[in-house]
C-alpha positions in Angstrom: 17.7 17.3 -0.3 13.9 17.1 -0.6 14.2 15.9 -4.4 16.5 13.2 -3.0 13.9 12.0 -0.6 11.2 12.3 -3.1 13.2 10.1 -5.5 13.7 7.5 -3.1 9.8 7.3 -1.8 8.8 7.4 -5.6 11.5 4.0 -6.3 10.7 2.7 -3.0 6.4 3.1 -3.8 7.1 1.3 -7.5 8.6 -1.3 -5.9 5.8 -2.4 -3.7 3.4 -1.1 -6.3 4.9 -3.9 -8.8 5.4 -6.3 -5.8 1.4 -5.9 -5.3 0.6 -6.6 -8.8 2.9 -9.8 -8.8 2.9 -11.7 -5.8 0.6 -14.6 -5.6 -0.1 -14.7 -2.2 -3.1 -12.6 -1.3 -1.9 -11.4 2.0 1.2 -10.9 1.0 -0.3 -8.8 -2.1 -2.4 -6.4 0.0 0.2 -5.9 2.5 2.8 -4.3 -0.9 -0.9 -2.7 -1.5 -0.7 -1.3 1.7 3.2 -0.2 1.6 2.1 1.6 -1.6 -0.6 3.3 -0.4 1.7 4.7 2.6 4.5 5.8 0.1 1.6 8.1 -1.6 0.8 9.3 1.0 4.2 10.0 2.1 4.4 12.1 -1.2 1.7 14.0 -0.4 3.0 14.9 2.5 6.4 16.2 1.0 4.0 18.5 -1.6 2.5 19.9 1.4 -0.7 18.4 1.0 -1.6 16.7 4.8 -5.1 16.9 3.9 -4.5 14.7 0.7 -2.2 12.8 2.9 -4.6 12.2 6.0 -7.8 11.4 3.8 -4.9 8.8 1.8 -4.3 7.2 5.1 -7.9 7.4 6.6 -10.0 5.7 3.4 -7.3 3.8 1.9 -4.9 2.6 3.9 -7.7 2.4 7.0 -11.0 1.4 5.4 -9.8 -0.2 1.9 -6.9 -2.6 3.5 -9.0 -3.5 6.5 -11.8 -4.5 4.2 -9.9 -5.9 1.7 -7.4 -8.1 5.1 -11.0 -9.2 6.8 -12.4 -10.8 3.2 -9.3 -12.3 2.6 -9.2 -14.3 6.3 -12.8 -15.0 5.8 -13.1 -16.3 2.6 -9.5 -18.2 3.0 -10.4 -22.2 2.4 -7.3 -24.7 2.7 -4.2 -23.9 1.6 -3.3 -25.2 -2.0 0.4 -26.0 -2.1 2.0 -26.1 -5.6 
């Protein structure tokens, strides 16, 4: 049952990891970063590493994606429709 569940958080964390690297909407792209980043740490937690997990979830998922949200909204200009 636990392979089952790995499998699916390993399918489920390539998809947003692809969806990251392809959408072309910034926001959009870091929140499939920050899916990704959860499904890792999800993993970890199934290996039974929850200290691999937490620091995951504290300095990616907390510092990295709030950094990386607050530049975007800063930095945004006018939107550019194609």
């Amino acid at each position: 049952m636990i392979e089952y569940l790995f499998l699916a958080i390993g399918i489920l964390g390539a998809i947003f990891g692809i969806w990251a690297v392809s959408e072309k909407k910034l926001f959009r792209a870091a929140l499939a970063l920050t899916f990704f980043l959860l499904s890792i740490a999800s993993l970890y937690v199934i290996l039974n590493a929850q200290f691999l997990a937490a620091i995951q979830i504290i300095v990616y998922v907390g510092a990295v994606i709030t950094l990386l949200l607050f530049t975007i909204m800063l930095t945004r200009g006018e939107e550019v429709e194609e």
